[in-house]
NUMARNU-608980 format. One record per residue (C-alpha): residue in three letters; residue number from 1; chain; x, y, z. Coordinates in steps of 0.05 Angstrom, whole numbers, m for minus. Example, Ala and Ser with C-alpha at 12.3 -4.5 7.8 and 13.67 -1.06 7.14 Angstrom:
<sites>
SITE   residu   num   chaine        x        y        z
SITE      ALA     1        A      246      m90      156
SITE      SER     2        A      273      m21      143
</sites>
This chain:
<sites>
SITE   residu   num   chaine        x        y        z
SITE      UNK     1        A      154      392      m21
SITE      UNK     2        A      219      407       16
SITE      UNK     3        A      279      354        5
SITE      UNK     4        A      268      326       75
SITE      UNK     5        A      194      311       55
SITE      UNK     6        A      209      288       m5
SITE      UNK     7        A      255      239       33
SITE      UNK     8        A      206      208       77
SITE      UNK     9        A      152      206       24
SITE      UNK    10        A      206      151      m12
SITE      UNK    11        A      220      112       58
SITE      UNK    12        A      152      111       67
SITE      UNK    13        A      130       97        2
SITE      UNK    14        A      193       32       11
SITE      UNK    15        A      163       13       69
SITE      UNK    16        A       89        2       43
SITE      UNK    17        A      116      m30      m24
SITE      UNK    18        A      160      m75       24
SITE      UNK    19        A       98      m96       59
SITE      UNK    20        A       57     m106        3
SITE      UNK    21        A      105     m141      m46
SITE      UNK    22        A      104     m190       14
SITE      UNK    23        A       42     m208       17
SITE      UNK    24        A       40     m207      m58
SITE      UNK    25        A       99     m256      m55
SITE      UNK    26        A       64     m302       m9
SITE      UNK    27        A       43     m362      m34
SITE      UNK    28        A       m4     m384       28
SITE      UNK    29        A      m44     m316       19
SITE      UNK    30        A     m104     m325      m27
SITE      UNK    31        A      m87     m308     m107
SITE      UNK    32        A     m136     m241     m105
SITE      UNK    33        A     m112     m210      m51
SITE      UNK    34        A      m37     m225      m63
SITE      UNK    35        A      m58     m191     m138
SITE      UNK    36        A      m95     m134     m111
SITE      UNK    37        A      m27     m123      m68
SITE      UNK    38        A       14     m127     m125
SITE      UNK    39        A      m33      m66     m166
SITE      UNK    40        A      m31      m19      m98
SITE      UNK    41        A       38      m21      m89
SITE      UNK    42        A       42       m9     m166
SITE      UNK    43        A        5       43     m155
SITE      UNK    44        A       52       81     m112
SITE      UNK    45        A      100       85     m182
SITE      UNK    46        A       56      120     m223
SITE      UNK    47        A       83      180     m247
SITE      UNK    48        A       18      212     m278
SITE      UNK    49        A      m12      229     m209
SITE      UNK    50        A       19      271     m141
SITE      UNK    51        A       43      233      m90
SITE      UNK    52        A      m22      241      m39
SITE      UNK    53        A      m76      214      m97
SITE      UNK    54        A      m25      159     m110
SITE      UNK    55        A      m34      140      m33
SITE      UNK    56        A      m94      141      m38
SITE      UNK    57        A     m108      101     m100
SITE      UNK    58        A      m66       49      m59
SITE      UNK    59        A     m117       54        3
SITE      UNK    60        A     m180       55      m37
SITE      UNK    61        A     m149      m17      m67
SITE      UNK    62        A     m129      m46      m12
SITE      UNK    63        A     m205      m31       24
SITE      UNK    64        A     m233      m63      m21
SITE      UNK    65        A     m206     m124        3
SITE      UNK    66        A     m199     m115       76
SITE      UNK    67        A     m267     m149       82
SITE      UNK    68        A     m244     m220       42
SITE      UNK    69        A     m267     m270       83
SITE      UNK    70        A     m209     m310       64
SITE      UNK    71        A     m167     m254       83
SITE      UNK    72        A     m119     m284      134
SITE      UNK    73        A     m105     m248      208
SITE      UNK    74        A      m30     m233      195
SITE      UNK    75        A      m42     m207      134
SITE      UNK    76        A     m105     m165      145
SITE      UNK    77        A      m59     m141      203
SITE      UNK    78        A        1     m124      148
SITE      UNK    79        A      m56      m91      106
SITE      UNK    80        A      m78      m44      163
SITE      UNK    81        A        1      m26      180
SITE      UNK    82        A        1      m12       99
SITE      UNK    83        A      m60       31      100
SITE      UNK    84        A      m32       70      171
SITE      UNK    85        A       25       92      133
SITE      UNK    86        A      m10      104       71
SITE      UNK    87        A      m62      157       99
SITE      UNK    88        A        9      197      124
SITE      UNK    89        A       31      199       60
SITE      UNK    90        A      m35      226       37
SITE      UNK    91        A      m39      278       79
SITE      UNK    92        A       40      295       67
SITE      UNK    93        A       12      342       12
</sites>
């Protein structure tokens, strides 16, 4: 990965932990979902796997709950921008 990659990997790895941290932070968001946003955006740290199988350990998470019932509309929304941004990342490899 070139520097200039490498730079937009980390804005756009910021950008998806900004979105989910917020939906982890929100209190009016249902406790499993704000939990599993807290583990994919964890995910995006962990040093023992490349960049694009970190993404995608963060999408494969984050599916799993894009079919919550109690999944509200602004946040499923949030979770789709997340997973839009993820899949470039992925592919950045």
């Amino acid at each position: 990965m070139g520097e200039s990659s490498a730079q937009s990997w980390e804005e756009k790895r910021q950008n998806v932990v900004q979105i989910l941290e917020s939906i982890a932070n929100d209190v009016s968001t249902p406790r499993n979902i704000r939990r599993v946003a807290k583990e994919a955006a964890d995910a995006l740290f962990d040093e023992r796997y490349k960049p694009a199988v970190r993404a995608a350990n963060a999408i494969e998470m984050i599916e799993e709950i894009m079919n919550d019932p109690n999944l509200p509309v602004f946040t499923r929304t949030q979770l789709w921008m997340a997973i839009s941004i993820l899949e470039q990342l992925r592919r950045a490899e």
